[in-house]
Backbone as CSV, one residue per row, in Angstrom:
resi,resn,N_x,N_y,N_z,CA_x,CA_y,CA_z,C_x,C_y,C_z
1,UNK,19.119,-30.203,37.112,18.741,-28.885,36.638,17.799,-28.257,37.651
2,UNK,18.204,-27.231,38.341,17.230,-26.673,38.773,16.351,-25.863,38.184
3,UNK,15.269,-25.329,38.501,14.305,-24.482,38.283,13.265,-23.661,38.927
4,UNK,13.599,-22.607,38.799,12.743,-21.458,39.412,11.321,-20.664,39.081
5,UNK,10.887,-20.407,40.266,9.356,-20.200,40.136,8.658,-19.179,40.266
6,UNK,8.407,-18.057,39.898,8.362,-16.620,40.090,6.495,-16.549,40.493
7,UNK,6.518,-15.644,41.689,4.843,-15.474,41.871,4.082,-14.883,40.705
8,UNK,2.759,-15.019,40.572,2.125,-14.020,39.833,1.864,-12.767,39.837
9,UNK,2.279,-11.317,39.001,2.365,-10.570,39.376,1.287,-9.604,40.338
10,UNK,1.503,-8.716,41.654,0.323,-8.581,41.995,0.239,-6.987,41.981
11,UNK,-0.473,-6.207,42.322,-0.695,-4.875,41.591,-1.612,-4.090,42.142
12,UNK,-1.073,-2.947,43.013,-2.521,-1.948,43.364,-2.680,-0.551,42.519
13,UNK,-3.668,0.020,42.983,-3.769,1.141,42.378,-3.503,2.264,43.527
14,UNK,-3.021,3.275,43.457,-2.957,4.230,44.824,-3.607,5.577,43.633
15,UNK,-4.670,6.290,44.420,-5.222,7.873,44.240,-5.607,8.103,45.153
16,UNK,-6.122,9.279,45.007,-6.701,10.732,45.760,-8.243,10.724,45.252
17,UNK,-8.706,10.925,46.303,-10.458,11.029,46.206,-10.843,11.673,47.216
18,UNK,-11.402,13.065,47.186,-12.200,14.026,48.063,-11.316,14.311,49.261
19,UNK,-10.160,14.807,48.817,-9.006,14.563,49.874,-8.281,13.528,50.949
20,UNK,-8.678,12.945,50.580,-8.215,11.142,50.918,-7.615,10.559,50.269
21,UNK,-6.853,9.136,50.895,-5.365,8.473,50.126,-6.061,7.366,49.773
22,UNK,-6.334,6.554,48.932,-6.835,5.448,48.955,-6.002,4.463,48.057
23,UNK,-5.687,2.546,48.417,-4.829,1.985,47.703,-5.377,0.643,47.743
24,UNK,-5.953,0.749,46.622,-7.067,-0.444,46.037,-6.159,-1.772,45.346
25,UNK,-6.221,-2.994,45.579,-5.620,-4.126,44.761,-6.622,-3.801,43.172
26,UNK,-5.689,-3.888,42.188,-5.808,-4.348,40.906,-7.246,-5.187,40.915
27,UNK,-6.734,-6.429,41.393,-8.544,-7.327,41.443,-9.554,-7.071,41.708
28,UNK,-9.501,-5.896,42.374,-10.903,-5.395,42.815,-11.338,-4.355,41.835
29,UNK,-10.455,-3.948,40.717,-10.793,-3.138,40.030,-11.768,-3.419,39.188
30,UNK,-12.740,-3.319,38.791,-13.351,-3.555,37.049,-13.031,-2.658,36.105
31,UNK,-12.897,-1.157,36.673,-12.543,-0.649,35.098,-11.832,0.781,35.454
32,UNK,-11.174,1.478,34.788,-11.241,2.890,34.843,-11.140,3.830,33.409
33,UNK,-11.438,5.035,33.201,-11.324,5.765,32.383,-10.973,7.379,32.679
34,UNK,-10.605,7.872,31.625,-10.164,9.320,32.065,-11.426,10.089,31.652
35,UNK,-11.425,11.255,32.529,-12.614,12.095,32.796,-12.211,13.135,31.653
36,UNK,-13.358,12.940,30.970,-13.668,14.053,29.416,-13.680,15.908,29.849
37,UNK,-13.767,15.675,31.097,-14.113,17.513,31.696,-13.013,18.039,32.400
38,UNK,-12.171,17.052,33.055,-11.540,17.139,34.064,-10.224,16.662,33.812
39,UNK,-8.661,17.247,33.234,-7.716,17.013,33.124,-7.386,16.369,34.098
40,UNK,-6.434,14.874,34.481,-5.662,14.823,35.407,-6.496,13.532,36.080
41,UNK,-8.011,13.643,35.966,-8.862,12.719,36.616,-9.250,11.345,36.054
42,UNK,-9.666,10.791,36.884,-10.063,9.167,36.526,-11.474,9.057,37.223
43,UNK,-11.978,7.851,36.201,-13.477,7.690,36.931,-12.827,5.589,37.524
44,UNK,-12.991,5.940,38.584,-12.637,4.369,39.160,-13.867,3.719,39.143
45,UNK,-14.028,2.211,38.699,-15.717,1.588,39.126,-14.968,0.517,39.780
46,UNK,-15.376,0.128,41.173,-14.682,-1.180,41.857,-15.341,-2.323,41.460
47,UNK,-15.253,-3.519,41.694,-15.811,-4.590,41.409,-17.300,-5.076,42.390
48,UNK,-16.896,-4.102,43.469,-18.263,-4.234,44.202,-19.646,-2.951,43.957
49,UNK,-19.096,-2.549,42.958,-19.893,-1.183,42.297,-20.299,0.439,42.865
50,UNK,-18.411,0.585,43.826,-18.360,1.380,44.338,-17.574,2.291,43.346
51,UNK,-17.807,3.689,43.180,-17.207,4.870,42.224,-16.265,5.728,42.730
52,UNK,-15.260,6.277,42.142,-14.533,7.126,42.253,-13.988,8.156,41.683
53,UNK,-13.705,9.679,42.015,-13.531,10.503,40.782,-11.978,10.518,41.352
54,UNK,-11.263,9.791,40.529,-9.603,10.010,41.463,-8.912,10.521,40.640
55,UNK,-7.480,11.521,41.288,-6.676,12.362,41.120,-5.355,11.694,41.538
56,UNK,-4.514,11.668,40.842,-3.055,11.319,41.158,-2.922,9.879,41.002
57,UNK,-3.717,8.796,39.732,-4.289,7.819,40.000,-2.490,7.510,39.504
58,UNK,-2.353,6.215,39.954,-0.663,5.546,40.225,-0.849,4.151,40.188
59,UNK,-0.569,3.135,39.104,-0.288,1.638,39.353,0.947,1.478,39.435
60,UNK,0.735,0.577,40.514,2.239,-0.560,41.041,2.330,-1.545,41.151
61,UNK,2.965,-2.542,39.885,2.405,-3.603,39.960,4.223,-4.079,40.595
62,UNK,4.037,-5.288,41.030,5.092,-6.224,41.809,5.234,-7.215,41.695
63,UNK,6.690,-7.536,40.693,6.513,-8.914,40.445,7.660,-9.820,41.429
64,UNK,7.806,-11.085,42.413,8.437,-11.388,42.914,9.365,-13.042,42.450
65,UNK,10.687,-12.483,42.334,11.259,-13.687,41.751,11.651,-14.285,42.702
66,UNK,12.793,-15.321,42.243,13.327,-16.746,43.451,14.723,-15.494,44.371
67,UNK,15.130,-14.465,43.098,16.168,-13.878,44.334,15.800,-12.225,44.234
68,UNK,14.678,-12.286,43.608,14.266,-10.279,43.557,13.295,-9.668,43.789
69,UNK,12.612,-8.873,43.852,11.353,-8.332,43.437,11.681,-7.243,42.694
70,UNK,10.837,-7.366,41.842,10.524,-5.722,40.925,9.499,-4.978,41.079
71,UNK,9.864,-3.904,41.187,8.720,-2.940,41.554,8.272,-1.987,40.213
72,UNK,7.184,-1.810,39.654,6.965,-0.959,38.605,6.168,0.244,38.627
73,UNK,6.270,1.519,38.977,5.805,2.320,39.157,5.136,2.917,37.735
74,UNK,3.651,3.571,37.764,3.197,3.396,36.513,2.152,5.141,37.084
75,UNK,2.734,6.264,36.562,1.821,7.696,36.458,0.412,7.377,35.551
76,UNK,-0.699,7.463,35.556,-1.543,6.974,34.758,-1.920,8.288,34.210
């Protein structure tokens, strides 16, 4: 019997901040929330306790099998 072993899934975040592209891994994230004033926006906090007011915020997480990868595109 064989058996196959799929990686753990891995996952960044891609936004817009002060006109800049920025594309952060998932792990480094600690948290985000949507901005109460500001339609459309996110407040990013990184894990090293750096902030962000981001626009166009986008997860992609990627999971890789023995013959595929999946890609999941996610509008936040």
């Amino acid at each position: 019997m064989k058996t196959h072993s799929c990686a753990a899934p891995t996952g960044v975040f891609t936004f817009n901040c002060n006109s800049r592209d920025f594309v952060v891994q998932q792990k480094d994230v600690a948290y985000f929330h949507p901005s109460t004033t500001n339609e459309g926006q996110y407040f990013v906090m990184m894990q090293n306790g750096k902030q962000y007011r981001a626009e166009n915020l986008v997860e992609i997480t990627r999971m890789i099998g023995p013959s595929e990868t999946i890609s999941v595109r996610k509008k936040l």
